[in-house]
DRENDOVEX-768857 format. One record per residue (C-alpha): residue number from 1; residue in one letter; x, y, z. Coordinates in nm, 4 decimals. Layout:
+-------+-------+----------+----------+----------+
| ketor | lomar |       px |       py |       pz |
+-------+-------+----------+----------+----------+
|   NUM |     A |        X |        Y |        Z |
...
+-------+-------+----------+----------+----------+
***
This chain:
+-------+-------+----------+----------+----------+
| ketor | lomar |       px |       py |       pz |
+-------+-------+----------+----------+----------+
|     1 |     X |   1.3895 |   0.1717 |  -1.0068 |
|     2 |     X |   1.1257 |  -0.1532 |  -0.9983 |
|     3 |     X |   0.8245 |  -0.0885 |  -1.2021 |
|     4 |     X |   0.5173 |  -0.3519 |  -1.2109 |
|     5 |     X |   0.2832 |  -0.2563 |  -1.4691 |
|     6 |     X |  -0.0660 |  -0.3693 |  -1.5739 |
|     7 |     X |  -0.1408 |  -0.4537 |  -1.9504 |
|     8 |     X |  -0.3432 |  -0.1414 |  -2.0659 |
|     9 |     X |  -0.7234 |  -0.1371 |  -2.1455 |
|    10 |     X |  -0.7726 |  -0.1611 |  -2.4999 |
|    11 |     X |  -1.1666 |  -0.0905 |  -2.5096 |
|    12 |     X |  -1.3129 |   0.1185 |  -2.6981 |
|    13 |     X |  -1.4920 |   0.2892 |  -2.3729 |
|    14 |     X |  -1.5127 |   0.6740 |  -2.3373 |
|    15 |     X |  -1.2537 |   0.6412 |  -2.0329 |
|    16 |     X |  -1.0095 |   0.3655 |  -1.9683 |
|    17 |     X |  -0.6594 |   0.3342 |  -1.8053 |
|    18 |     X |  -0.3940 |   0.3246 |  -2.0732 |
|    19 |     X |  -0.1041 |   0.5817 |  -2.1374 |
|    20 |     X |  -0.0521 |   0.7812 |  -2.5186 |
|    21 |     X |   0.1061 |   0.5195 |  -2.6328 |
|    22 |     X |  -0.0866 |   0.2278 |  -2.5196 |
|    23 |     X |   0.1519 |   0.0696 |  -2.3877 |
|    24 |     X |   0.1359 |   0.0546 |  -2.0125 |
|    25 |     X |  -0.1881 |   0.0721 |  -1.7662 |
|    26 |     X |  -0.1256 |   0.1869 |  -1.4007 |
|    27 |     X |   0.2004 |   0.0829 |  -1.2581 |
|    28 |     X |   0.3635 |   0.0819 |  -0.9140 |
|    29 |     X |   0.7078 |   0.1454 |  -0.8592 |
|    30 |     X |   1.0396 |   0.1487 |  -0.6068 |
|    31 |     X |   1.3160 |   0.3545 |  -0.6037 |
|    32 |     X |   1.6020 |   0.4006 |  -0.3630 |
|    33 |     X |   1.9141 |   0.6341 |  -0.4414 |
|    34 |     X |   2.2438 |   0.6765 |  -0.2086 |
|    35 |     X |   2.4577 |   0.9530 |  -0.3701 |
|    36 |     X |   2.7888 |   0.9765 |  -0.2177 |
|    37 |     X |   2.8031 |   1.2355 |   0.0386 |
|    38 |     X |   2.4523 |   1.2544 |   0.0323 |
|    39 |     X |   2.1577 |   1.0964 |   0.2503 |
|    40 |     X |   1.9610 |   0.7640 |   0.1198 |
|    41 |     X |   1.6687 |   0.8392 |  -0.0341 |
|    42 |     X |   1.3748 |   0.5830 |  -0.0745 |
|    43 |     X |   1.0301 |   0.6572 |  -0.3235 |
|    44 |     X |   0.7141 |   0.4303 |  -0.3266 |
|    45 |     X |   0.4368 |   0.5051 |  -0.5723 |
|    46 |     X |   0.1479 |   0.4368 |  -0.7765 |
|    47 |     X |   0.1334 |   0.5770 |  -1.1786 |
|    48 |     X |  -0.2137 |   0.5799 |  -1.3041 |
|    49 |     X |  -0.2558 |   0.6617 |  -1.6992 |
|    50 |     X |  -0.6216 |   0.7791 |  -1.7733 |
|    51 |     X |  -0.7766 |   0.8037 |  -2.1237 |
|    52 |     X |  -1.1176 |   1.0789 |  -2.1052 |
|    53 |     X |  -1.3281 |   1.1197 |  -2.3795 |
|    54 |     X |  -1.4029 |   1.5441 |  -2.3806 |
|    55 |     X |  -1.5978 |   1.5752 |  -2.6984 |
|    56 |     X |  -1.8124 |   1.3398 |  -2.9466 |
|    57 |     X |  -1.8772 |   1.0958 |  -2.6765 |
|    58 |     X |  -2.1683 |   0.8964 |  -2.7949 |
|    59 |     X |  -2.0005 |   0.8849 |  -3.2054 |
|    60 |     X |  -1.8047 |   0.5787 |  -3.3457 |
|    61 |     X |  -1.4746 |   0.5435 |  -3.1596 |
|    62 |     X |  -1.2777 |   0.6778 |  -3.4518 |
|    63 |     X |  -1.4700 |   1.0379 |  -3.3875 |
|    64 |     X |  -1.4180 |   1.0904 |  -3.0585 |
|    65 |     X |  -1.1429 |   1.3159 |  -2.8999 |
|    66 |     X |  -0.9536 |   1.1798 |  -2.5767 |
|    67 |     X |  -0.7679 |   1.3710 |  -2.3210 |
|    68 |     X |  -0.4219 |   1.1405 |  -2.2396 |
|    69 |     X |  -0.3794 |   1.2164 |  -1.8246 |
|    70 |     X |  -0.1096 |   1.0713 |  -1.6032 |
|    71 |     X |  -0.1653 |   1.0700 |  -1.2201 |
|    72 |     X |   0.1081 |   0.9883 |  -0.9956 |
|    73 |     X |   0.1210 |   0.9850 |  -0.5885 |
|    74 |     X |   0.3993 |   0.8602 |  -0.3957 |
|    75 |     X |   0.6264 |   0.8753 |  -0.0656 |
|    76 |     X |   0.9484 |   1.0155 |  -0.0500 |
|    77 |     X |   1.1554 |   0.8816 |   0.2340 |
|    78 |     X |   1.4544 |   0.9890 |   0.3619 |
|    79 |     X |   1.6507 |   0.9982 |   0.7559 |
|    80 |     X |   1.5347 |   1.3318 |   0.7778 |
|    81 |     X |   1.1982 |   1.3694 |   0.6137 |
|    82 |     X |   0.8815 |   1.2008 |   0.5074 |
|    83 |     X |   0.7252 |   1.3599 |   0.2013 |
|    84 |     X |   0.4189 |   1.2664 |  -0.0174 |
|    85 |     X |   0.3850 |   1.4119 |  -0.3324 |
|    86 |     X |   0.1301 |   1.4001 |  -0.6483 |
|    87 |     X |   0.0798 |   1.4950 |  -0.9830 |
|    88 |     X |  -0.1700 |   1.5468 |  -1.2924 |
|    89 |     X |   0.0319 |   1.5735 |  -1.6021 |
|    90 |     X |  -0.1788 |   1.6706 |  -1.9307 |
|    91 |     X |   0.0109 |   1.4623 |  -2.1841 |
|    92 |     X |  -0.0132 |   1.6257 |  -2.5134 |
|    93 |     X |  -0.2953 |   1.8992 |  -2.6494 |
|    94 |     X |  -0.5975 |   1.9801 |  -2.5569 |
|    95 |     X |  -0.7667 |   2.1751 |  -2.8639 |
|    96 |     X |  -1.0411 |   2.4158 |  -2.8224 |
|    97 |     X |  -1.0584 |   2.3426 |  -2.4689 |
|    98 |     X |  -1.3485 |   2.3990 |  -2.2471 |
|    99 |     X |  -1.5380 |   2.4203 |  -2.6173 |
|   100 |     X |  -1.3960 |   2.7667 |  -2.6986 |
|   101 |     X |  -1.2035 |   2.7697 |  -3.0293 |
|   102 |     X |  -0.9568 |   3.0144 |  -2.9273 |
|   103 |     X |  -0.8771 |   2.8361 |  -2.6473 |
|   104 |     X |  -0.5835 |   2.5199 |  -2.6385 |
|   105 |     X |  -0.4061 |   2.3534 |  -2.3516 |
|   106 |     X |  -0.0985 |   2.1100 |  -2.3760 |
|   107 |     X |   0.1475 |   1.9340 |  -2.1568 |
|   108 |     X |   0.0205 |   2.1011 |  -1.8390 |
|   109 |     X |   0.1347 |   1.9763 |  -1.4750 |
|   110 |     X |  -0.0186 |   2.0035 |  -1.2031 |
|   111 |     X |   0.1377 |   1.9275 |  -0.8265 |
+-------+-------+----------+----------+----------+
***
């Protein structure tokens, strides 16, 4: 696999490409597989990390609460099909979601 990343956004903005870690920004990648036996298989796609501020928006950075997202869309090549796929992968919890305390989300996947 051949990843090219951007540097992250290290703002202090209420939404901002970066991953959990802060490491990475969005990325695009290669990858190509031949298992023996099997048929070449080719993948291009595009990784996008997002950062959302959910609840005290407007307080010092330090007070807010962030949602950690990770979108992904690529195509999946192969000699006998064409395929494009995407994600939304919740990275981590989402406490008292939707502003009901009962109520918390984590690592969800959608795609």
């Amino acid at each position: 696999e051949l990843r090219i990343g951007t540097d992250p956004d290290t703002s202090e903005s209420n939404f901002a490409i970066v991953n959990v870690e802060g490491t990475l920004g969005m990325s695009i990648y290669a990858q190509y597989e031949h298992n023996f036996g099997g048929l070449p298989l080719s993948k291009l796609g595009v990784n996008i990390p997002l950062k959302i501020c959910v609840e005290r928006c407007k307080e010092d950075y330090e007070e807010r609460r962030f949602l950690f997202l990770i979108g992904d869309l690529s195509l999946v090549v192969s000699p006998s099909a064409q395929l494009v796929r995407g994600s939304l992968k919740l990275d981590g919890w989402w406490y008292r979601a939707l502003g009901l305390p009962f109520l918390h989300i984590g690592d969800v996947i959608l795609g």
